[in-house]
MIMARNU-275830 format. One record per atom (N, C-alpha, C, O): residue in one letter; x, y, z. Coordinates in steps of 0.001 Angstrom, whole numbers, plus 500000, padded with zeros to 6 digits. Atoms other than C-alpha are relative to their C-alpha. Layout:
N
residuo: a east: X north: Y up: Z
...
***
This chain:
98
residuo: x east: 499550 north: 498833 up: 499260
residuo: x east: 338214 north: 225767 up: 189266
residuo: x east: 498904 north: 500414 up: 500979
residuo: x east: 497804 north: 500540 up: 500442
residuo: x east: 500427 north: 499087 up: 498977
residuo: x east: 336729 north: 227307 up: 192426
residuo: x east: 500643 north: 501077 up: 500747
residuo: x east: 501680 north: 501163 up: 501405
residuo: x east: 499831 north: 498480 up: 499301
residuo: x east: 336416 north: 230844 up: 193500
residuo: x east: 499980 north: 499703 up: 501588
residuo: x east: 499024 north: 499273 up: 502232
residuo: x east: 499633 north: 499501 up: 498959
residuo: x east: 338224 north: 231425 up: 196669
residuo: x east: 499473 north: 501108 up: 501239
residuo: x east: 498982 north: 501163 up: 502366
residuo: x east: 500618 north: 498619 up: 499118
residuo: x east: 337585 north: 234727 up: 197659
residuo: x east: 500021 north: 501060 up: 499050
residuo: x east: 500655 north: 500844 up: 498018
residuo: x east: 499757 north: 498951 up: 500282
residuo: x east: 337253 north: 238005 up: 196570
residuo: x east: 500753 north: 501305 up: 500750
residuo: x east: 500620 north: 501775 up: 501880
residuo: x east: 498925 north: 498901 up: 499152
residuo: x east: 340221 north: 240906 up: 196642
residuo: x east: 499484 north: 501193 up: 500021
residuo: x east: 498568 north: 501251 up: 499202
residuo: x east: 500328 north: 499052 up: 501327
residuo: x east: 339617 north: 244516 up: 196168
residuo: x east: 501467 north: 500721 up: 500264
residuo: x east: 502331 north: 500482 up: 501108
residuo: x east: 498850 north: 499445 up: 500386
residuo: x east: 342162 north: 246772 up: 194979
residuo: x east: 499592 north: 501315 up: 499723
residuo: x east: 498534 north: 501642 up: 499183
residuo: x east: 500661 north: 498699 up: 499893
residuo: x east: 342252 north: 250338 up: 195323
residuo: x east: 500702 north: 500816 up: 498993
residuo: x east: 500246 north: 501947 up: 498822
residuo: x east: 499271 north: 498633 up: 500812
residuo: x east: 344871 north: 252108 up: 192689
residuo: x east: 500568 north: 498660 up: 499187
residuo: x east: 501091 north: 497808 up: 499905
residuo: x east: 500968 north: 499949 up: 500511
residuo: x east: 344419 north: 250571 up: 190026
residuo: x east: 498470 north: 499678 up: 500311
residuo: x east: 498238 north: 498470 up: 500357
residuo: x east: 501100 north: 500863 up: 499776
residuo: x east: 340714 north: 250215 up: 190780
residuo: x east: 499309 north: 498772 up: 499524
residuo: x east: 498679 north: 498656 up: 498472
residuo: x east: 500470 north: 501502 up: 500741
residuo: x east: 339757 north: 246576 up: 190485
residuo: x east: 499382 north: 498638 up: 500681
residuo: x east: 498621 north: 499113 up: 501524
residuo: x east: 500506 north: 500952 up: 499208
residuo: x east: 338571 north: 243346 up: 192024
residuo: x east: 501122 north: 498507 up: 499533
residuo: x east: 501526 north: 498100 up: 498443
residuo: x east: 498932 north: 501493 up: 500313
residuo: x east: 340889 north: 240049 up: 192163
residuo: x east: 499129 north: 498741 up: 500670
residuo: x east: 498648 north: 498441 up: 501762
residuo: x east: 500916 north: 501954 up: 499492
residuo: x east: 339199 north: 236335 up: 192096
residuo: x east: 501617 north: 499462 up: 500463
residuo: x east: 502687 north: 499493 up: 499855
residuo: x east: 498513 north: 500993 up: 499874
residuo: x east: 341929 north: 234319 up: 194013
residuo: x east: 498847 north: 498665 up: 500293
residuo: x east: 497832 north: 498591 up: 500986
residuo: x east: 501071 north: 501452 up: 500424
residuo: x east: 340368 north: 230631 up: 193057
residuo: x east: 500928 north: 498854 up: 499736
residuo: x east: 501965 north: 499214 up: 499180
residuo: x east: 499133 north: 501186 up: 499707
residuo: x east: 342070 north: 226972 up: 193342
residuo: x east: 499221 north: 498895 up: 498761
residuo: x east: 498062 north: 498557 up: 498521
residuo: x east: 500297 north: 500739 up: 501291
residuo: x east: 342180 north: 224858 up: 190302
residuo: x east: 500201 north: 498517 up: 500952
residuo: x east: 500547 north: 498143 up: 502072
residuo: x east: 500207 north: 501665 up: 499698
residuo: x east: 341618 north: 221113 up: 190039
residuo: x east: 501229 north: 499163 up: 501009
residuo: x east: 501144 north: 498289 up: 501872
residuo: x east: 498340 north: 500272 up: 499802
residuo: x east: 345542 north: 220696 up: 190698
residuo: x east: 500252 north: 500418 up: 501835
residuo: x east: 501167 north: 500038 up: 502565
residuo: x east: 499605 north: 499233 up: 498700
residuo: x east: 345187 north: 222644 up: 194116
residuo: x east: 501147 north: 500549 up: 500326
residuo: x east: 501835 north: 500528 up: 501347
residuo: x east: 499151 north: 498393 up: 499892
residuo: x east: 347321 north: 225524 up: 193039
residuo: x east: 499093 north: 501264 up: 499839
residuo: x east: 498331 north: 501692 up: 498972
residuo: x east: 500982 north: 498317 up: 500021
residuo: x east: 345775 north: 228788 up: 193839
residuo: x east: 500648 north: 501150 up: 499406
residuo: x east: 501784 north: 501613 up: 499509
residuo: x east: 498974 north: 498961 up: 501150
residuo: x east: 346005 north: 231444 up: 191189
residuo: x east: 498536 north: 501013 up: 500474
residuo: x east: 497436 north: 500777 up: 500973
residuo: x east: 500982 north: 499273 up: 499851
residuo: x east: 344447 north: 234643 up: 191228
residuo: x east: 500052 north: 500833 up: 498490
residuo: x east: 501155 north: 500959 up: 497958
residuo: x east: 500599 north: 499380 up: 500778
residuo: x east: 342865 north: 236575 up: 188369
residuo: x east: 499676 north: 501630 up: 500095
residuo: x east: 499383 north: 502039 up: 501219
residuo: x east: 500413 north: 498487 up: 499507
residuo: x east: 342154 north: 240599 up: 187962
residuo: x east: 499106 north: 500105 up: 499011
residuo: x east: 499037 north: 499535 up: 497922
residuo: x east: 501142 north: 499761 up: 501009
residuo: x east: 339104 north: 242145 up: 186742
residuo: x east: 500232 north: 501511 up: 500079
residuo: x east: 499857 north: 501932 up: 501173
residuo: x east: 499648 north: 498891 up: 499748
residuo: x east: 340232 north: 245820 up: 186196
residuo: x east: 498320 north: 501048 up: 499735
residuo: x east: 497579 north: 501019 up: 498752
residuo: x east: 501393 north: 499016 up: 500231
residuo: x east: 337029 north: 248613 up: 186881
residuo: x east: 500947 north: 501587 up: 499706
residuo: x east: 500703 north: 502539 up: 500447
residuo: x east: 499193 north: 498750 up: 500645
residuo: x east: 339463 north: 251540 up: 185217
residuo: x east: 498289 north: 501031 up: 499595
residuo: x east: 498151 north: 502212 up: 499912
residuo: x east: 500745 north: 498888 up: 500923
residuo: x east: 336109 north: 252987 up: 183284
residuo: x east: 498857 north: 500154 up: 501288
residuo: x east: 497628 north: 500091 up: 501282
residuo: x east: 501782 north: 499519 up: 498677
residuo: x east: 333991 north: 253810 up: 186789
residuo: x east: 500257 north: 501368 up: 499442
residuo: x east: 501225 north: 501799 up: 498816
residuo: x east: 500130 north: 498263 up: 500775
residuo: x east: 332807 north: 257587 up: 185912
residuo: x east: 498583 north: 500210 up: 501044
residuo: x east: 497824 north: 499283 up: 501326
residuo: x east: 501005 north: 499704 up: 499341
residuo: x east: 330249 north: 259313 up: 188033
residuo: x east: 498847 north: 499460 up: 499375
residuo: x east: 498068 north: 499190 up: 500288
residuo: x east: 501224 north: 500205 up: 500709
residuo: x east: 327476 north: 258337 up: 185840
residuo: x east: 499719 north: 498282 up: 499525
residuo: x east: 498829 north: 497902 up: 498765
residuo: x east: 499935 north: 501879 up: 499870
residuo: x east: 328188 north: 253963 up: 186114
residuo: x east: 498789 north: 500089 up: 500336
residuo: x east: 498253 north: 501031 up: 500921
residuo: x east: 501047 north: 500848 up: 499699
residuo: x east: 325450 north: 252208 up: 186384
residuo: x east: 500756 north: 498799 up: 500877
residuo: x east: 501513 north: 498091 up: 500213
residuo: x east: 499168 north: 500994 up: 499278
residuo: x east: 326923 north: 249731 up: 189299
residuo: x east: 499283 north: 498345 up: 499721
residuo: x east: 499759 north: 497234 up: 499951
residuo: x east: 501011 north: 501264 up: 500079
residuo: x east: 324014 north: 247181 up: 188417
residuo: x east: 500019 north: 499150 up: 498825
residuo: x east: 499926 north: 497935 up: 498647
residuo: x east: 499463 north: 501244 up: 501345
residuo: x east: 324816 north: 246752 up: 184670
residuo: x east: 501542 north: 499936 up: 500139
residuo: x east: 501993 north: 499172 up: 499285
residuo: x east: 498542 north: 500781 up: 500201
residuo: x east: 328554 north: 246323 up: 185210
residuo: x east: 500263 north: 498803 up: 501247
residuo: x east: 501361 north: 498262 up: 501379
residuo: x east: 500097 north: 501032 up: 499476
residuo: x east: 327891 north: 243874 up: 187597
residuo: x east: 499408 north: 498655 up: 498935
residuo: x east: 500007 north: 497670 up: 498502
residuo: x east: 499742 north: 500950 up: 501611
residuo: x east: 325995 north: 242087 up: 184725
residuo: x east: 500426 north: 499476 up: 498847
residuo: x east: 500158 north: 498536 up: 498097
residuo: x east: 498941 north: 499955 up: 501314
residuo: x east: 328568 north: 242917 up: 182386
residuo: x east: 501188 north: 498578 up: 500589
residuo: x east: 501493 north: 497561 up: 499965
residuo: x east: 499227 north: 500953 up: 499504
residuo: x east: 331020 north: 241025 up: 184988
residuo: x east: 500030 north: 497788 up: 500440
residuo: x east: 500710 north: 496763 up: 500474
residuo: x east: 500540 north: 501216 up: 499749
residuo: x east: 329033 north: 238282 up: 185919
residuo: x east: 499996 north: 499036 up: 498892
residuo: x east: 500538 north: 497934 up: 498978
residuo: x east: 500146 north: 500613 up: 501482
residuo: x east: 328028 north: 237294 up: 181887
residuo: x east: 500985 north: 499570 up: 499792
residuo: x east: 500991 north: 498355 up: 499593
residuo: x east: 498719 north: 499919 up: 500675
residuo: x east: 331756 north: 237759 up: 180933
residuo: x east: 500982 north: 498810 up: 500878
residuo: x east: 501694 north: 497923 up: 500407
residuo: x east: 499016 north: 501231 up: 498925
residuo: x east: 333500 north: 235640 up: 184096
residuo: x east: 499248 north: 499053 up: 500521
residuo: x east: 498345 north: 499147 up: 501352
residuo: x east: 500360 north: 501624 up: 499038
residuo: x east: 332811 north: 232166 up: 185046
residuo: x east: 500038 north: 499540 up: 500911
residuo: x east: 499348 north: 498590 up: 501281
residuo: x east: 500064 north: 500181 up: 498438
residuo: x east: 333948 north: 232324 up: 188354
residuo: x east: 499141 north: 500025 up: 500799
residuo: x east: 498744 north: 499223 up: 501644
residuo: x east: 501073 north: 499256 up: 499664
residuo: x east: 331616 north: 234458 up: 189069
residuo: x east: 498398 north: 499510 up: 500129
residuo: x east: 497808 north: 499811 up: 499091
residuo: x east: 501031 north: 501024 up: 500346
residuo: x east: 328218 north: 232360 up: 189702
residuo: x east: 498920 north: 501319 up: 500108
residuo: x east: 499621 north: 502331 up: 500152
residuo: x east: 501014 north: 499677 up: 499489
residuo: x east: 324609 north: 234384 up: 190384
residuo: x east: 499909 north: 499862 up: 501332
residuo: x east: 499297 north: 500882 up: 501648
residuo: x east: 500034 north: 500129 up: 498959
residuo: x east: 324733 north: 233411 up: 193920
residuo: x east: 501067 north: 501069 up: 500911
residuo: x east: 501117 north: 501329 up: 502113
residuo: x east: 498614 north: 499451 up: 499146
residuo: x east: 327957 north: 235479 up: 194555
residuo: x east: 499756 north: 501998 up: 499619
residuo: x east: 500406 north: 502989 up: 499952
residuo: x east: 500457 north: 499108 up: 500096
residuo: x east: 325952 north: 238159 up: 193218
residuo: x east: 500254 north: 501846 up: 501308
residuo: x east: 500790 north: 502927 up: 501064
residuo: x east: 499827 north: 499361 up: 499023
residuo: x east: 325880 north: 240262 up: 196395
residuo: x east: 501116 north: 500703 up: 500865
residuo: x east: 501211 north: 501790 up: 501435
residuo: x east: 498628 north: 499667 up: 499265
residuo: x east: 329227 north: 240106 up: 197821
residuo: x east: 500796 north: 501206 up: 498322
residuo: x east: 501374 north: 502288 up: 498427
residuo: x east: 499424 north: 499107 up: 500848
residuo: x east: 330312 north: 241487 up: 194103
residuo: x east: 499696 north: 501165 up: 500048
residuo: x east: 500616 north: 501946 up: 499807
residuo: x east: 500475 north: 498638 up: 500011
residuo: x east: 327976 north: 244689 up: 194505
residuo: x east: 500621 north: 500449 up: 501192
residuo: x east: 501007 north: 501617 up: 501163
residuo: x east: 499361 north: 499003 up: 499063
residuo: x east: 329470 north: 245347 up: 197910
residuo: x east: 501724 north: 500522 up: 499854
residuo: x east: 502389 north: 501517 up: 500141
residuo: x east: 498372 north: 499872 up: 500755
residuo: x east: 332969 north: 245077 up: 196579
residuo: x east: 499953 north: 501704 up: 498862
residuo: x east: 500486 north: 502772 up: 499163
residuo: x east: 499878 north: 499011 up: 500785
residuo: x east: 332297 north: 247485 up: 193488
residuo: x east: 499394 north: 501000 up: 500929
residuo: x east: 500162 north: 501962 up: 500926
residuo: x east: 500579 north: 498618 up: 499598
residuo: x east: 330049 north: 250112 up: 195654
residuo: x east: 501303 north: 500312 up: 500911
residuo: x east: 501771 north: 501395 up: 500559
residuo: x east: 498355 north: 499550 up: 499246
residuo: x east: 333580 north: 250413 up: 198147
residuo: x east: 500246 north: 500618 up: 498981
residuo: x east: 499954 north: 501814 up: 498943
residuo: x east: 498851 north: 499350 up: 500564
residuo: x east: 335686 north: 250939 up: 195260
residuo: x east: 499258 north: 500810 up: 499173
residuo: x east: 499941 north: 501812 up: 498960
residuo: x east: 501095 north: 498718 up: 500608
residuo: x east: 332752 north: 253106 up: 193230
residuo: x east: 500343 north: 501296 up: 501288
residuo: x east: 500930 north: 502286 up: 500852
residuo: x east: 499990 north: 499049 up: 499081
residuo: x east: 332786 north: 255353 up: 196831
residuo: x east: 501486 north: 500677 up: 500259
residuo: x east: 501530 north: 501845 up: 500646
residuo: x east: 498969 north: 499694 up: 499893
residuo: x east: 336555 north: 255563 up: 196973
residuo: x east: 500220 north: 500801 up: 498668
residuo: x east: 500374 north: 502023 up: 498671
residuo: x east: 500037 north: 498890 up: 501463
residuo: x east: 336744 north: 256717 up: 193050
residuo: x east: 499419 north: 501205 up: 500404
residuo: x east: 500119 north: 502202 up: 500580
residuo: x east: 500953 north: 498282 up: 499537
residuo: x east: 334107 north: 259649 up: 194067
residuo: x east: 500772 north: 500520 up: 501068
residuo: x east: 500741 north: 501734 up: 500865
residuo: x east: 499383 north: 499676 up: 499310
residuo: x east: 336290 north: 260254 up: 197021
residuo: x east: 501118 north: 500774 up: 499371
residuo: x east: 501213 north: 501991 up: 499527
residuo: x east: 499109 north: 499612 up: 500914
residuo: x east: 339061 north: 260783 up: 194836
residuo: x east: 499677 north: 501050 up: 498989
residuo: x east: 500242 north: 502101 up: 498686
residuo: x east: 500155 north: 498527 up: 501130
residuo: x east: 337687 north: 262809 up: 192335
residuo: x east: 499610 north: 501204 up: 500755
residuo: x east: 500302 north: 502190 up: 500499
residuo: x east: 500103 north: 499006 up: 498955
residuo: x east: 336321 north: 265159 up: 194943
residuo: x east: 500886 north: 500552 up: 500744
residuo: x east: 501039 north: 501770 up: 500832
residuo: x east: 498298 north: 499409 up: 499357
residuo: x east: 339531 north: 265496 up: 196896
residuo: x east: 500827 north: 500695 up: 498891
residuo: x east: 501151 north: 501882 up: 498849
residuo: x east: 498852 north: 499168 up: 501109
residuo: x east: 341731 north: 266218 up: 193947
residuo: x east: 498751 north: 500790 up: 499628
residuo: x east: 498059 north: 500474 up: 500596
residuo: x east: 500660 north: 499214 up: 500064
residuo: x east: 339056 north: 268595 up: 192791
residuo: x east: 500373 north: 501042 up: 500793
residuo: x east: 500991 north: 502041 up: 500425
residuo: x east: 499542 north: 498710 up: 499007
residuo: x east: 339307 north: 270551 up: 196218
residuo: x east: 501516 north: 500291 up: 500114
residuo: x east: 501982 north: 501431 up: 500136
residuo: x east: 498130 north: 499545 up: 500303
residuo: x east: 343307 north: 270330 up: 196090
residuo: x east: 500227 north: 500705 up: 498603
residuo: x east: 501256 north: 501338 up: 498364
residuo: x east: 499192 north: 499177 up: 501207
residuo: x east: 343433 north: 271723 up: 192688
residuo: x east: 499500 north: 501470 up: 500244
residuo: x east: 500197 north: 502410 up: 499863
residuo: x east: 500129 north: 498465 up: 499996
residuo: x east: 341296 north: 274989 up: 193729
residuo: x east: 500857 north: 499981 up: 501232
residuo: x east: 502016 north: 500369 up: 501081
residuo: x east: 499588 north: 499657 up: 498377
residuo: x east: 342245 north: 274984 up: 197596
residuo: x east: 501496 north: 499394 up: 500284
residuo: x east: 501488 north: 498449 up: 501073
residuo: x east: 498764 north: 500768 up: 500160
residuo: x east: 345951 north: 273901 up: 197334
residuo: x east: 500019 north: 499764 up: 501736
residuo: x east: 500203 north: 498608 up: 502118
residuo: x east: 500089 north: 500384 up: 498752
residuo: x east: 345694 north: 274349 up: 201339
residuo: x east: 499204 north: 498939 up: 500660
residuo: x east: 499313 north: 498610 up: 501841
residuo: x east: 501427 north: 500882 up: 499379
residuo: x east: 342719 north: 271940 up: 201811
residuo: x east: 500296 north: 498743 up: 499798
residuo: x east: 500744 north: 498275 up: 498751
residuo: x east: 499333 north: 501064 up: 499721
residuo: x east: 343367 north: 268860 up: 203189
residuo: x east: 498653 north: 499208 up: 500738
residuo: x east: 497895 north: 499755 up: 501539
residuo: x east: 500839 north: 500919 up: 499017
residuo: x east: 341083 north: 265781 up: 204456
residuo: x east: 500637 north: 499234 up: 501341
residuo: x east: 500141 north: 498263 up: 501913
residuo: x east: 499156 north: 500502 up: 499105
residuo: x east: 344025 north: 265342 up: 207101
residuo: x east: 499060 north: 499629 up: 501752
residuo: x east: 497969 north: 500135 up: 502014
residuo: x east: 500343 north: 500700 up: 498574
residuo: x east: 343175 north: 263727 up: 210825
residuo: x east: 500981 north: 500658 up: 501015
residuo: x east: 502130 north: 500274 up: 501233
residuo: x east: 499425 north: 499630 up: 498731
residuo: x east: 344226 north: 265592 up: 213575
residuo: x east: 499964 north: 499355 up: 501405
residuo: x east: 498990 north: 499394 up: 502158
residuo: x east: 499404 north: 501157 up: 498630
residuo: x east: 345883 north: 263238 up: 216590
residuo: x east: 500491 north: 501141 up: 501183
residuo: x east: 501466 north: 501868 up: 500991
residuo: x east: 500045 north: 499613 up: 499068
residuo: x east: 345628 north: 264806 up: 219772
residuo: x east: 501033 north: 499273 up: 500986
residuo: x east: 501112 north: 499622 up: 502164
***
């Protein structure tokens, strides 16, 4: 098997290996990050991921941390928004188009 590429995925938060077996059918895989919490360590669940999946080499190291810090920044996004919508029911991160 070889790793393809990496997906990310934003609701559920997660990362998808799409990777091409011996056969040269391409399947893809999910690695679900459900337990991010303000207080992750992004460095050991990268080690957690890496140890645990085979796809996953040491070399690919890098591209995985930029993947999880996105979807780490989008979680905090999220919890912060709904936060201000539950006091400020008016408050909105909307884009005003001129």
């Amino acid at each position: 098997m070889k790793l393809k590429r990496f997906l990310l995925r934003y609701y559920p938060s997660g990362i998808v290996l799409e990777f091409c077996r011996k056969s040269g059918d391409i399947e893809t895989k999910s690695i679900d990050l459900l337990n991010l919490t303000p207080d992750t360590d992004i460095d050991v669940l990268i080690d957690q991921i890496i140890a645990e999946e085979p796809l996953i080499t040491e070399n690919k190291r890098p591209t995985l941390q930029k993947l999880i810090q996105v979807s780490y920044i989008e979680f905090l996004f999220a919890l912060v928004y709904n936060s201000y919508r539950a006091t400020y029911p008016w408050f909105s991160f909307g884009l005003r188009i001129l």
